[in-house]
C-alpha positions as a Markdown table, in Angstrom:
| # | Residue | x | y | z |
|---|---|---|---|---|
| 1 | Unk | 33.7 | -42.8 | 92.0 |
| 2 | Unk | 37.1 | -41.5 | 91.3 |
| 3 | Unk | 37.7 | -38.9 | 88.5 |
| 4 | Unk | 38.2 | -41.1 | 85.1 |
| 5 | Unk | 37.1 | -44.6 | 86.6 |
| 6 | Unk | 34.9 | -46.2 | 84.4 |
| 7 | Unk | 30.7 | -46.1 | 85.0 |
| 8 | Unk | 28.0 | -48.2 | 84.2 |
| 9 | Unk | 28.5 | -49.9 | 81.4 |
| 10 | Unk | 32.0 | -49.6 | 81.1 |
| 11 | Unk | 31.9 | -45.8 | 80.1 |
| 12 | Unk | 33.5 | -43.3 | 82.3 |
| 13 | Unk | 31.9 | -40.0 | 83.1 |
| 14 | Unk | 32.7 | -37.0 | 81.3 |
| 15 | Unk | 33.8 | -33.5 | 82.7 |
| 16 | Unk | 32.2 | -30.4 | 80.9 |
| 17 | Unk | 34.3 | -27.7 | 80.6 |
| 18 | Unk | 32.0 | -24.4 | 79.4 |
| 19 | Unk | 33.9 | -22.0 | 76.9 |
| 20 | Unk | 34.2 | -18.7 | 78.8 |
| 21 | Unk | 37.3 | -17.1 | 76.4 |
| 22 | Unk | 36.0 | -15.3 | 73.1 |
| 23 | Unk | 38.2 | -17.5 | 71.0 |
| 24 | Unk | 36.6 | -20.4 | 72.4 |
| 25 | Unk | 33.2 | -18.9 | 72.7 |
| 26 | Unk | 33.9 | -18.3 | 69.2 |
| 27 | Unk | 34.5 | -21.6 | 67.7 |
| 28 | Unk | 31.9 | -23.5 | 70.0 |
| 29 | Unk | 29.1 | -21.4 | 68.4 |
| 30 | Unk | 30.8 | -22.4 | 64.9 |
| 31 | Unk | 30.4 | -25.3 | 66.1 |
| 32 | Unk | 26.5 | -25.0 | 66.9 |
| 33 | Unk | 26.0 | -23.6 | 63.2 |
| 34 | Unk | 28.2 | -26.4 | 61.9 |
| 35 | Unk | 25.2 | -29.1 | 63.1 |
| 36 | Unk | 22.3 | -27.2 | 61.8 |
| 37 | Unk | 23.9 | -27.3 | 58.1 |
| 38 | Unk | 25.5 | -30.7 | 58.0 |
| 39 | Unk | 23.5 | -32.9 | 59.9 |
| 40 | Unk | 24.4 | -36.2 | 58.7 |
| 41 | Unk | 27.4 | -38.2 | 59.0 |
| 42 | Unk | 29.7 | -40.6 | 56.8 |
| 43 | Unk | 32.3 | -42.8 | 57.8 |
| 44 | Unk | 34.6 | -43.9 | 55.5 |
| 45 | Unk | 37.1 | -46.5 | 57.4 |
| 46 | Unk | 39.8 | -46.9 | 59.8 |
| 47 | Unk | 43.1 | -45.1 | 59.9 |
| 48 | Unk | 46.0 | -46.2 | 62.3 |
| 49 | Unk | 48.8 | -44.5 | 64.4 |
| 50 | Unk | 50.9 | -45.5 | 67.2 |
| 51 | Unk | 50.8 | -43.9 | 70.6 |
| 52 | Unk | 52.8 | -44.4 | 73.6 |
| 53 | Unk | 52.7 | -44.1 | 77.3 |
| 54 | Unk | 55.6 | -43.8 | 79.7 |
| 55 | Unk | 55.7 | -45.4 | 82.9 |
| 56 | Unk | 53.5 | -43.9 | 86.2 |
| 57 | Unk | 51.1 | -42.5 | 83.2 |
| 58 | Unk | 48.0 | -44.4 | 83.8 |
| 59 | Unk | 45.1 | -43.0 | 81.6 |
| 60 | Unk | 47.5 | -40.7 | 79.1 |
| 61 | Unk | 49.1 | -41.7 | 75.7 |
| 62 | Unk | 51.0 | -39.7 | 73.7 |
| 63 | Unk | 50.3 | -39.9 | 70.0 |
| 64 | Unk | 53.8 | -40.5 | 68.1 |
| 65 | Unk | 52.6 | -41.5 | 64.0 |
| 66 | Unk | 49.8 | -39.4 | 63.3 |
| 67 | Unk | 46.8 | -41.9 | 62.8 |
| 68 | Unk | 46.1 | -41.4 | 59.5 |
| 69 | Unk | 47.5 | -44.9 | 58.1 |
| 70 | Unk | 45.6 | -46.6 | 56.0 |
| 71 | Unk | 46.7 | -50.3 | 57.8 |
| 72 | Unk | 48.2 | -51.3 | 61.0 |
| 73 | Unk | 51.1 | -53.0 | 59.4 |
| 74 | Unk | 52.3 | -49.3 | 58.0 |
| 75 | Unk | 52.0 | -47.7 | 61.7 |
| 76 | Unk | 54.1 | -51.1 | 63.1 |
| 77 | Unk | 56.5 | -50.3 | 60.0 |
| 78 | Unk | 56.8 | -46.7 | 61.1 |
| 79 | Unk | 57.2 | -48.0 | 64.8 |
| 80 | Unk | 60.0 | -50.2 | 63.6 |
| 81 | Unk | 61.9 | -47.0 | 62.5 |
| 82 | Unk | 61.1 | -44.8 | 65.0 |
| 83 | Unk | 62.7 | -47.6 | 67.8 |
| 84 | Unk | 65.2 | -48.1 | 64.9 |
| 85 | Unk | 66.6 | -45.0 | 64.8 |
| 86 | Unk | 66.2 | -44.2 | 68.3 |
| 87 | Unk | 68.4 | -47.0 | 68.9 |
| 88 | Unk | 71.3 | -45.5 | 66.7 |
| 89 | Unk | 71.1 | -41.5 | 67.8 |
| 90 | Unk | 69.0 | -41.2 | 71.1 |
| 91 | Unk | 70.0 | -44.4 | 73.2 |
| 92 | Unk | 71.3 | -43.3 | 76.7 |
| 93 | Unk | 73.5 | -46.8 | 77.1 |
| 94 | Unk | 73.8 | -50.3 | 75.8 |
| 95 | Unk | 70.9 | -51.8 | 77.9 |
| 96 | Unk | 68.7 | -49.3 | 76.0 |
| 97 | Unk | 69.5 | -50.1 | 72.8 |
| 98 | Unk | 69.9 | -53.9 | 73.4 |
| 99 | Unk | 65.7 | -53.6 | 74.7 |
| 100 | Unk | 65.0 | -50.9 | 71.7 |
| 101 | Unk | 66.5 | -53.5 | 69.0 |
| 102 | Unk | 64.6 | -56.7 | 70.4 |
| 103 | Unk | 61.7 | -54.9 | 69.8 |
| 104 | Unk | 63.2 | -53.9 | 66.4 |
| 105 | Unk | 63.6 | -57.4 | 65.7 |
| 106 | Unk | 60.2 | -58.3 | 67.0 |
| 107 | Unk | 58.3 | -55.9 | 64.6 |
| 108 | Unk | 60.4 | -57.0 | 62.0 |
| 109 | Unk | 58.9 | -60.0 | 62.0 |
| 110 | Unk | 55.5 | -60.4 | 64.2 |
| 111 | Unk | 51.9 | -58.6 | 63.8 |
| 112 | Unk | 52.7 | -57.2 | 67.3 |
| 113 | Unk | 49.5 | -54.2 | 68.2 |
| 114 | Unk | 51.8 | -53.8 | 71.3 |
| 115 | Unk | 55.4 | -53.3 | 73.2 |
| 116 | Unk | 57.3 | -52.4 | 76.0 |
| 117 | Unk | 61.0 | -51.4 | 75.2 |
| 118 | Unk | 62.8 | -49.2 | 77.2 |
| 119 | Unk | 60.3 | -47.9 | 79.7 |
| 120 | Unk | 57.9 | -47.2 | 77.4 |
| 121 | Unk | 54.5 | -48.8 | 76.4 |
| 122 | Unk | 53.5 | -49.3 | 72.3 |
| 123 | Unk | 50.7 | -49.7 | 70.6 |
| 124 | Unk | 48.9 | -49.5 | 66.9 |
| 125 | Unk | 46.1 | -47.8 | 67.8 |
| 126 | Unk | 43.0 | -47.1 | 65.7 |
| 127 | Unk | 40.3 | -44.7 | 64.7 |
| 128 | Unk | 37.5 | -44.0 | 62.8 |
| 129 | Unk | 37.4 | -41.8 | 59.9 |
| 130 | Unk | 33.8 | -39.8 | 59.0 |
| 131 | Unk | 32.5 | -36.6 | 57.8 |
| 132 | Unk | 30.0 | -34.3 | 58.2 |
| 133 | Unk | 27.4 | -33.9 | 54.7 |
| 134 | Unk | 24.3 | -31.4 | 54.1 |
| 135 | Unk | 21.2 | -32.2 | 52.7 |
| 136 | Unk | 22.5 | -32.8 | 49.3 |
| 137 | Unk | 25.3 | -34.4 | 50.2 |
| 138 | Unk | 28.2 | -32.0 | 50.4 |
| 139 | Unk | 30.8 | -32.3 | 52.5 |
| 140 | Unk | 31.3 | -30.3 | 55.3 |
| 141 | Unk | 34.0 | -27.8 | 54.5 |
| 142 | Unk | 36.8 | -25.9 | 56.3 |
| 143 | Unk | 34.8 | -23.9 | 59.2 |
| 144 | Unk | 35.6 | -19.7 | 59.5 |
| 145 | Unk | 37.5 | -20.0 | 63.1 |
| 146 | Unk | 39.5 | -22.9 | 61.9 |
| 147 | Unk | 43.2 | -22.3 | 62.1 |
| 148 | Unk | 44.6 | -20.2 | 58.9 |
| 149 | Unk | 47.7 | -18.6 | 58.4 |
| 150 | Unk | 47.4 | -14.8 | 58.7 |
| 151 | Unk | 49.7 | -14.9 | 55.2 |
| 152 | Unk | 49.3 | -17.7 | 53.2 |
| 153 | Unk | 53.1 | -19.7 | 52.3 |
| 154 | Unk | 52.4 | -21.7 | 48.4 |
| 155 | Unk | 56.0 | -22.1 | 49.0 |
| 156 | Unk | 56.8 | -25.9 | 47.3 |
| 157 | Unk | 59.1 | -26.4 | 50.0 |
| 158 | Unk | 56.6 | -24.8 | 52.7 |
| 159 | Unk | 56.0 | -27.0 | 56.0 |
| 160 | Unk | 53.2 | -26.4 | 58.3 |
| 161 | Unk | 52.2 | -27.6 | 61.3 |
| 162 | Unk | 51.7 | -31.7 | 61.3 |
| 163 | Unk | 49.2 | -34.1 | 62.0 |
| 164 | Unk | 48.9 | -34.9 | 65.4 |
| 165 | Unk | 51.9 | -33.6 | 66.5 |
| 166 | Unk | 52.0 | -33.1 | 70.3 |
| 167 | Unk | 48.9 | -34.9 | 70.6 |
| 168 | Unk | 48.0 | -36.4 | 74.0 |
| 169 | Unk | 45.2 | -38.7 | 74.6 |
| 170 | Unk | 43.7 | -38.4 | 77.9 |
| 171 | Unk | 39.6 | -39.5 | 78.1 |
| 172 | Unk | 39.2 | -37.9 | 81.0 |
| 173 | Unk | 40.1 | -34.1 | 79.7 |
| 174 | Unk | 37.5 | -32.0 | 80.3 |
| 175 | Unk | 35.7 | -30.9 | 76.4 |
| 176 | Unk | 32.9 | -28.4 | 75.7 |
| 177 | Unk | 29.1 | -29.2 | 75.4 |
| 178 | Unk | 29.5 | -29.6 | 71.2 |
| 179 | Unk | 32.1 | -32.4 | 72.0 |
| 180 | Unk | 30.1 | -34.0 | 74.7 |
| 181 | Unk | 27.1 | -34.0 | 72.9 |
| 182 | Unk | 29.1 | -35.8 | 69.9 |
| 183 | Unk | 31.1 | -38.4 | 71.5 |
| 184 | Unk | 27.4 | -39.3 | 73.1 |
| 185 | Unk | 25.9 | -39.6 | 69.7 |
| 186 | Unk | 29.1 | -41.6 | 68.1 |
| 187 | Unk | 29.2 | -43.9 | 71.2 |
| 188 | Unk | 26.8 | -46.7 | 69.9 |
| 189 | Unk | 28.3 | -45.9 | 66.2 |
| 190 | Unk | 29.4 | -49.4 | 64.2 |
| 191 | Unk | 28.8 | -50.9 | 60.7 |
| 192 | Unk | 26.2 | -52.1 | 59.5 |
| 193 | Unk | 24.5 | -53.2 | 56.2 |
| 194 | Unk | 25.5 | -56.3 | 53.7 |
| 195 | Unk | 28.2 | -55.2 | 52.1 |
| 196 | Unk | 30.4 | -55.0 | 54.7 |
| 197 | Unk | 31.9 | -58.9 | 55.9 |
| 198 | Unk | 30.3 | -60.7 | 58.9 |
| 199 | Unk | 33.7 | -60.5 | 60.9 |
| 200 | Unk | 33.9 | -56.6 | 60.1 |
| 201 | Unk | 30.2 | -56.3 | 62.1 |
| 202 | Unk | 31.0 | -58.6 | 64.4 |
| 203 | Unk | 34.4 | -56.8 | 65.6 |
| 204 | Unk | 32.3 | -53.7 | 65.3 |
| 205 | Unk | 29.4 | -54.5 | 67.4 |
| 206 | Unk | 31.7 | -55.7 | 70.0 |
| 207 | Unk | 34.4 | -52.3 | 70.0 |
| 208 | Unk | 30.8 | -51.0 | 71.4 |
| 209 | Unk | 31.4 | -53.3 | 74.8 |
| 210 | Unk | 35.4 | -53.2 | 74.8 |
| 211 | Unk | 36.0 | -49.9 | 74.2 |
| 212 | Unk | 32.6 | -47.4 | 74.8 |
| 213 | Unk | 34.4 | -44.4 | 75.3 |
| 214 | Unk | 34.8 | -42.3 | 72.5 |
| 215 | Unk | 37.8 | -38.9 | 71.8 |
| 216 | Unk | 37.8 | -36.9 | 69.2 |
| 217 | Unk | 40.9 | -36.5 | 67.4 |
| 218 | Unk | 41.8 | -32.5 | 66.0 |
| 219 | Unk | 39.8 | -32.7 | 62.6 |
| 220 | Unk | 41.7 | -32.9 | 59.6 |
| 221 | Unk | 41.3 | -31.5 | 55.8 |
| 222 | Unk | 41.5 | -33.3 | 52.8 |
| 223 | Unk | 41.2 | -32.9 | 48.7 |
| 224 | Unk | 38.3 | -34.8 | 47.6 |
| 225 | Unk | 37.0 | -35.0 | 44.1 |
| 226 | Unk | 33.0 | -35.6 | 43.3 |
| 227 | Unk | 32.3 | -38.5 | 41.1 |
| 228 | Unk | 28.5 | -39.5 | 40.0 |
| 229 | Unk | 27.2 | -40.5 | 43.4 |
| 230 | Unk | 29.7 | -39.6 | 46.1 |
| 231 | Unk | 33.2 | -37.8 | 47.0 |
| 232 | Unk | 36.7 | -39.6 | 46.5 |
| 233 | Unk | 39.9 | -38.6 | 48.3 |
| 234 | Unk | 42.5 | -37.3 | 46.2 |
| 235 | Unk | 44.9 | -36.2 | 49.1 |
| 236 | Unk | 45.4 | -35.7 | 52.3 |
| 237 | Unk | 44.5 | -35.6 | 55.4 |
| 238 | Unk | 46.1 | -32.5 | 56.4 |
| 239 | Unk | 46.8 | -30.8 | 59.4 |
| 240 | Unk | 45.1 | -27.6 | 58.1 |
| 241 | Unk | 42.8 | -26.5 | 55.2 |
| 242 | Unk | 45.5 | -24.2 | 53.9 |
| 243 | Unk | 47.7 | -27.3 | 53.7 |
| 244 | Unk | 45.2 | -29.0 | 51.7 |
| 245 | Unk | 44.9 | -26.4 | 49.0 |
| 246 | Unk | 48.6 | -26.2 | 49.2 |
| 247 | Unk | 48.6 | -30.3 | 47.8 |
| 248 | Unk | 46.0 | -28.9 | 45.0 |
| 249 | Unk | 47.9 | -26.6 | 44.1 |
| 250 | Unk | 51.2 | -28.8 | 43.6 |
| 251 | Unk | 48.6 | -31.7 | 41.9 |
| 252 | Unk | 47.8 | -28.9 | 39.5 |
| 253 | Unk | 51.2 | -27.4 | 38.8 |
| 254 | Unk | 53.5 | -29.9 | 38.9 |
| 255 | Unk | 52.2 | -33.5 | 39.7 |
| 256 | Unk | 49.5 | -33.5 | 37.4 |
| 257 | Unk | 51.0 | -32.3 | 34.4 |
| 258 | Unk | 53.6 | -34.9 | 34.2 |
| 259 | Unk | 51.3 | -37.6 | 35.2 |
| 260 | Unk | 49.4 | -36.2 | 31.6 |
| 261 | Unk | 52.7 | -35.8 | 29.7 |
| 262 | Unk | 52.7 | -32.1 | 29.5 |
| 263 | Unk | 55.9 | -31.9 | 31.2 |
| 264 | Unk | 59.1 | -34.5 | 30.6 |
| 265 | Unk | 58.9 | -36.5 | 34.2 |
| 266 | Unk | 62.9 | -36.8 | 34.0 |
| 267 | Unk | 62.7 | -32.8 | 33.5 |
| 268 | Unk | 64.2 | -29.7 | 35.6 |
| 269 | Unk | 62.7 | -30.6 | 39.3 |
| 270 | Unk | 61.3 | -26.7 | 39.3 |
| 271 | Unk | 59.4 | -27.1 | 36.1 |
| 272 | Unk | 55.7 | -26.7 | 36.9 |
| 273 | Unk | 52.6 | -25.3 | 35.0 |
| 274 | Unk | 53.2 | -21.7 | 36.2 |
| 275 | Unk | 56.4 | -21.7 | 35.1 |
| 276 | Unk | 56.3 | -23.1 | 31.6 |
| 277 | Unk | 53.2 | -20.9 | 30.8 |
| 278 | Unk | 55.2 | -17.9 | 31.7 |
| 279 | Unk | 58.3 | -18.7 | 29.4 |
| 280 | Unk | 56.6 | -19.6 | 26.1 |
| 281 | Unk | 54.7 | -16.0 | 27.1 |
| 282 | Unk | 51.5 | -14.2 | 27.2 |
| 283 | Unk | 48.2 | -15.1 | 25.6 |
| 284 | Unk | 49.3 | -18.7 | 25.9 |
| 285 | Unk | 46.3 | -20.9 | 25.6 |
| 286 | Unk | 48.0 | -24.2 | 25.5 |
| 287 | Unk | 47.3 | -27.1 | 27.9 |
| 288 | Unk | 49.7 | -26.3 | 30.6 |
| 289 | Unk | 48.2 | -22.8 | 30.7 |
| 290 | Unk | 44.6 | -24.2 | 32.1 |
| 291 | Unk | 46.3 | -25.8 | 34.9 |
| 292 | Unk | 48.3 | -22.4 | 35.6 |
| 293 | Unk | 44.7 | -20.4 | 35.9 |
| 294 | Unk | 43.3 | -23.2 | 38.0 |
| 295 | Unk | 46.1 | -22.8 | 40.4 |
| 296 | Unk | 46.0 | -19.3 | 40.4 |
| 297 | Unk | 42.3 | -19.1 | 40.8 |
| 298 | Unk | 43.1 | -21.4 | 44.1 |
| 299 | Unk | 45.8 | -19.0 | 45.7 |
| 300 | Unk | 42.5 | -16.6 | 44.9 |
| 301 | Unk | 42.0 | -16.4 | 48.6 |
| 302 | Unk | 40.6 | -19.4 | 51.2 |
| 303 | Unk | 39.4 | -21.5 | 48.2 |
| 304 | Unk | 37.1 | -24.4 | 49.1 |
| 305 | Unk | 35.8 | -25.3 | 45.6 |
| 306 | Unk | 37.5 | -25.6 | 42.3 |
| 307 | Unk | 35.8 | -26.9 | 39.3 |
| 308 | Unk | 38.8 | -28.2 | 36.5 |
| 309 | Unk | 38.2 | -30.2 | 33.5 |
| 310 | Unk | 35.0 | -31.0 | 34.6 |
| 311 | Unk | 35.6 | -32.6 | 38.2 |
| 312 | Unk | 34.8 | -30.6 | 41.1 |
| 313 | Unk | 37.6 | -30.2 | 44.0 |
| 314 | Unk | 36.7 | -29.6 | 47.5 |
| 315 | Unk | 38.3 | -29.2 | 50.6 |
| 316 | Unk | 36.5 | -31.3 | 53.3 |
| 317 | Unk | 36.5 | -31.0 | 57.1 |
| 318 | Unk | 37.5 | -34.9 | 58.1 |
| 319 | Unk | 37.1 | -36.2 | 61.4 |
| 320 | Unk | 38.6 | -39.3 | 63.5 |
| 321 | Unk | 37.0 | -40.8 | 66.4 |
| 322 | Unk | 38.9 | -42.9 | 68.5 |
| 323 | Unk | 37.8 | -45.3 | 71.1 |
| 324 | Unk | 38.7 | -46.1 | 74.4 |
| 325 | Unk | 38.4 | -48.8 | 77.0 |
| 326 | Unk | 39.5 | -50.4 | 80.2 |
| 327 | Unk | 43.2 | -50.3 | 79.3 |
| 328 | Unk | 43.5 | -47.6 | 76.8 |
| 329 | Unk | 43.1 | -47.1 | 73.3 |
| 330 | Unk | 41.7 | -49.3 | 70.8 |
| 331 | Unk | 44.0 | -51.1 | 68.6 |
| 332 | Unk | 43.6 | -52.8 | 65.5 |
| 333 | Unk | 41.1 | -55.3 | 65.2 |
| 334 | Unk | 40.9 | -59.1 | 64.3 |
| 335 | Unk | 39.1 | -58.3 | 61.0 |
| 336 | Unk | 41.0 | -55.1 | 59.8 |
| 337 | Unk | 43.3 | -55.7 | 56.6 |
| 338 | Unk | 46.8 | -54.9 | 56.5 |
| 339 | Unk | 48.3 | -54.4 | 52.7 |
| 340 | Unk | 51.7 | -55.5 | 53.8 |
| 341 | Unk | 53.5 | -58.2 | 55.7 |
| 342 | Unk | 56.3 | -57.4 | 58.1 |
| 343 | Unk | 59.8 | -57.0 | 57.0 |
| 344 | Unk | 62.9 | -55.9 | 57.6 |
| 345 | Unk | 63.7 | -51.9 | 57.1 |
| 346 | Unk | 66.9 | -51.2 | 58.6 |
| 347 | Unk | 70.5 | -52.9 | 58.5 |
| 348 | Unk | 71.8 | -54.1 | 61.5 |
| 349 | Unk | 73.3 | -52.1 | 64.8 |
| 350 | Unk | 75.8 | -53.6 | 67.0 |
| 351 | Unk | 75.5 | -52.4 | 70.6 |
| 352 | Unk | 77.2 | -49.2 | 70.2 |
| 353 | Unk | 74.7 | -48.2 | 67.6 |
| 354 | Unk | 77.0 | -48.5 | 64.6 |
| 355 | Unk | 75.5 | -50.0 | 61.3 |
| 356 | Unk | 76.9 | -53.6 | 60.9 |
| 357 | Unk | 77.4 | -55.5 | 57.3 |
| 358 | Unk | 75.6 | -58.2 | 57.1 |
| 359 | Unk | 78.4 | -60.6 | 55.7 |
């Protein structure tokens, strides 16, 4: 059998790769901890990206939109502008842009979940969003040897590193015992239960067959709120956990507020919580002043919980699982919703990639 050709059942055989390097050592023993207190899993839905593959790449794809869409027709709407404005800046001659706007046009119309254009191979790919929960029914939060920044930037304007960026999707890359051991349990994972349509299981029950390989995606970190029974996204996902407090800590100090009325929403841009407390002076016990301690009690150090006004704030670990078949990723299926129909984005481009009127 050759390395990355499909075994029984469809499922090709994975490579073991054992951590020898402390820093890897390290996080596969976090790891190891991280099943004995959250046991249990949750999934919450689908997210959607697109990933390409070049020509001559045969089992690779390169992620280019971070999956973390909440329909396929906003990752085909992001693909549209991607091939949009590669068409006006990046296209080497005419021929490239004539192929890169057909497929423009195409999108702007069609449900397409694929395209060529160009030399390169599309498609809307999807994953599965879950989480890890305890025994009573926390979410798993950030883990110690996930990545932080040695000095934390609450910088508004602060940009860290993104969502998938970079990321290449290759099934047959070797992965430590911890991910074996969870793409093995995850492979027969699919919904189940009455609430949930009978086209939904059916497409489900049958991405088992089509696609039985299962990658993990990098995890990702998002605000969640607990209500009576369970915990709501209120942001997110993130690339990091420090990114996710970041988002908290703009909710608190500037978002939020104007949401309430607290601050005028056609206000001064920099107005926030922190900084109106601090004007009208100290011993200021006003509303805007709660949301200013909040926020400072976050920027505390590597906050995971805040309690405010009664609703707790956490920063959960989130985690995609992607599957895989014969031919690559797994794209959106028959049964998944999109919010959106498609439409045009862009004005036109004549062949020399100059915007054209369209009178």
């Amino acid at each position: 059998m050759e390395h990355g050709d499909a075994g029984r059942g469809g499922a090709r055989p994975m490579v073991v790769r054992v951590p020898v390097e402390p820093v890897e050592a390290a996080v596969e023993a976090d790891a190891l901890d991280a099943v004995a207190r959250t046991g249990n899993l949750v999934v919450r839905g689908p997210l959607f990206g697109v990933a390409a593959q070049e020509e001559g790449d045969e089992h690779v794809w390169r992620v280019i939109v971070a999956v973390t869409l909440g329909c396929p027709q906003q990752a085909r709407d992001s693909l549209n502008s991607l091939l949009w404005f590669r068409a006006k800046d990046g296209a080497a001659d005419k021929a490239e842009r004539r192929a890169l706007l057909a497929a423009v046009a195409m999108l702007e119309t069609e449900h397409v979940d694929e395209l060529s254009a160009a030399g390169t191979r599309y498609r809307i790919v999807r994953a599965e969003e879950y989480a890890a929960v305890g025994a009573l029914g926390e979410m798993e939060g950030p883990r110690p040897t996930d990545a932080e920044p040695l000095v934390p930037d609450w910088s508004r304007g602060a940009r860290g590193p993104a969502v998938d960026d970079g990321l290449m999707l290759d099934p047959s890359a070797p992965v430590t015992p911890t991910q074996i051991a969870e793409r093995l349990a995850l492979r027969d994972l699919c919904y189940s239960g009455d609430r949930f349509p009978r086209d939904v299981l059916a497409d489900s029950r049958r991405a088992v067959t089509t696609h039985p390989d299962i990658l993990l995606l990098p995890p990702t970190f998002t605000v969640v709120e607990q209500t009576a029974n369970a915990w709501a996204p209120v942001n997110g996902p993130h690339a990091t956990a420090h990114a996710a407090r970041r988002s908290l800590d703009f909710s608190l100090t500037w978002a939020w507020p104007r949401m309430n009325g607290l601050i005028p929403v056609d206000g001064p841009m920099d107005a926030d919580a922190r900084s109106e407390t601090e004007s009208a002076g100290a011993g200021t016990a006003g509303p805007l002043a709660a949301y200013a301690r909040a926020a400072a009690a976050l920027r505390a150090g590597r906050v995971n919980r805040l309690e405010f006004q009664g609703t707790v704030y956490r920063i959960a670990r989130t985690r995609r699982l992607l599957r895989w078949g014969g031919d690559g990723p797994e794209g959106p299926r028959p049964s998944d919703a999109n919010t959106q129909e498609p439409t045009r984005l862009h004005p036109s481009l004549d062949e020399d990639g100059r915007v054209v009127s369209d009178d």
